[in-house]
PLY file of the C-alpha trace (Angstrom):
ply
format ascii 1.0
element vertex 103
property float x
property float y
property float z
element edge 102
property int vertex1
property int vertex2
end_header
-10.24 15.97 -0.64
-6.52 15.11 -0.03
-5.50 11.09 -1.83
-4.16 8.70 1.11
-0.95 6.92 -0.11
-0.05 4.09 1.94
3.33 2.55 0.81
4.24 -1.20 2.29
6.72 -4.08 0.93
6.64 -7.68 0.02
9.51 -9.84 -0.61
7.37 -11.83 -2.79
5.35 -10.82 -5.71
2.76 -13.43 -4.98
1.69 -11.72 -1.79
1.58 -8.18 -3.41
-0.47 -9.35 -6.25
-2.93 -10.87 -3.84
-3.16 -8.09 -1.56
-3.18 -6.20 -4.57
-6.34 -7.85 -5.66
-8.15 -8.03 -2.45
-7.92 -4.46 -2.04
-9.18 -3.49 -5.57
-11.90 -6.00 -5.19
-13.49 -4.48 -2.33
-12.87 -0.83 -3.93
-11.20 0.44 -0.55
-8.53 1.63 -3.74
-8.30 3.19 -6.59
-5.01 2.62 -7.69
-2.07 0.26 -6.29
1.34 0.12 -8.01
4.10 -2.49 -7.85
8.05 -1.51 -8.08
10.73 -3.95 -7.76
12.98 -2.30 -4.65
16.12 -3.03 -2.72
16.00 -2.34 0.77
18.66 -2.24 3.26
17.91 -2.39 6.78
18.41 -3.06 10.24
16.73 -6.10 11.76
18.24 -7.77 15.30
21.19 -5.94 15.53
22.18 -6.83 11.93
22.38 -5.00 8.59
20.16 -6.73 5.88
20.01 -6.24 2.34
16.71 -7.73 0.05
14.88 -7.69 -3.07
11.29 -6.39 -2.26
7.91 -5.36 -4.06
6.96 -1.94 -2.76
3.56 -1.14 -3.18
2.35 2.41 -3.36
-1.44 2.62 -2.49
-4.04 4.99 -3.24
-7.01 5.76 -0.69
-8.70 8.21 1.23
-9.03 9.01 4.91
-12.32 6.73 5.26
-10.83 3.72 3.81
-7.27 4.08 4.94
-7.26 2.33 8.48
-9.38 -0.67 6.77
-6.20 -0.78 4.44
-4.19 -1.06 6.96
-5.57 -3.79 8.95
-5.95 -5.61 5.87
-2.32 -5.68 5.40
-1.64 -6.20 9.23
-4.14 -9.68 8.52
-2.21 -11.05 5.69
1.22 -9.52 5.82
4.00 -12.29 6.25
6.77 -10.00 8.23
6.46 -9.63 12.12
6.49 -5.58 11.53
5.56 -4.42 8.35
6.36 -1.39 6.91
3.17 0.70 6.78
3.41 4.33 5.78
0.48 6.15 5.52
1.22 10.05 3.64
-1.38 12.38 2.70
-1.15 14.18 -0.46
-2.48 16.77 -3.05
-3.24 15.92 -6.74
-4.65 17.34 -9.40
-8.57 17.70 -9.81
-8.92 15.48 -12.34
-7.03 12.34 -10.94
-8.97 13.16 -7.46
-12.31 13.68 -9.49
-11.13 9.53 -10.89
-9.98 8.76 -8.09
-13.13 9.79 -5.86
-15.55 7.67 -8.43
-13.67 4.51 -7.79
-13.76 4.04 -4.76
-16.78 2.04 -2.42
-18.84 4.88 -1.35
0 1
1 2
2 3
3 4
4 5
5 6
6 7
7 8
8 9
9 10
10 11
11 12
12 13
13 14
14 15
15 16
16 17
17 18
18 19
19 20
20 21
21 22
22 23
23 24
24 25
25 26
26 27
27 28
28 29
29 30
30 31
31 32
32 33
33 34
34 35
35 36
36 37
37 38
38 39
39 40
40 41
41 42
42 43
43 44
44 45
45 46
46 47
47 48
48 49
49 50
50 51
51 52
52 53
53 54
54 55
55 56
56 57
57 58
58 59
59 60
60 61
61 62
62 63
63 64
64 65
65 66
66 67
67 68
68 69
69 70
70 71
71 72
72 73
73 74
74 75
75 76
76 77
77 78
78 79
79 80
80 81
81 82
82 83
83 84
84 85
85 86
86 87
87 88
88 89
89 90
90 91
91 92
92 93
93 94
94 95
95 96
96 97
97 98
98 99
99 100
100 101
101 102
């Protein structure tokens, strides 16, 4: 079984605390951290510079485009950022990671 990180941003940590709630309530997660990011960035033809909250999500396959239109429902920017990278971990943090989430 491969882990599902899906990475987005928030320029406020209000919205990534609630999405990060929402998401571990429904145990589509097992695991979401919050960084504090700068991000520079191209947006109608100019260059922008923000603070953001990046969140780094952990799914799997079955619960990953549920995520996603989760954060396409609530998300405040016209296009966010939704990366979705599939990934190898160890056997134990899959074997945790497995048991957490809805069956």
């Amino acid at each position: 079984m491969k882990i599902y990180i899906i990475k987005t941003t928030f320029d406020n940590i209000k919205d990534a605390n609630k999405l990060q709630s929402i998401l571990l309530d429904k145990r589509l997660v097992s695991c979401v951290q919050l960084s504090q990011i700068k991000s520079a960035y191209i947006w109608n033809d100019k260059i922008c510079n923000e603070d953001e909250i990046q969140l780094s999500i952990k799914t799997n396959k079955k619960n990953a485009k549920r995520v996603e239109s989760i954060i396409l429902d609530m998300h405040p920017y016209e296009i966010p950022q939704i990366l979705i990278l599939k990934s190898k971990a160890s056997k134990s943090y899959l074997k945790w990671h497995k048991k957490e989430l809805k069956s």
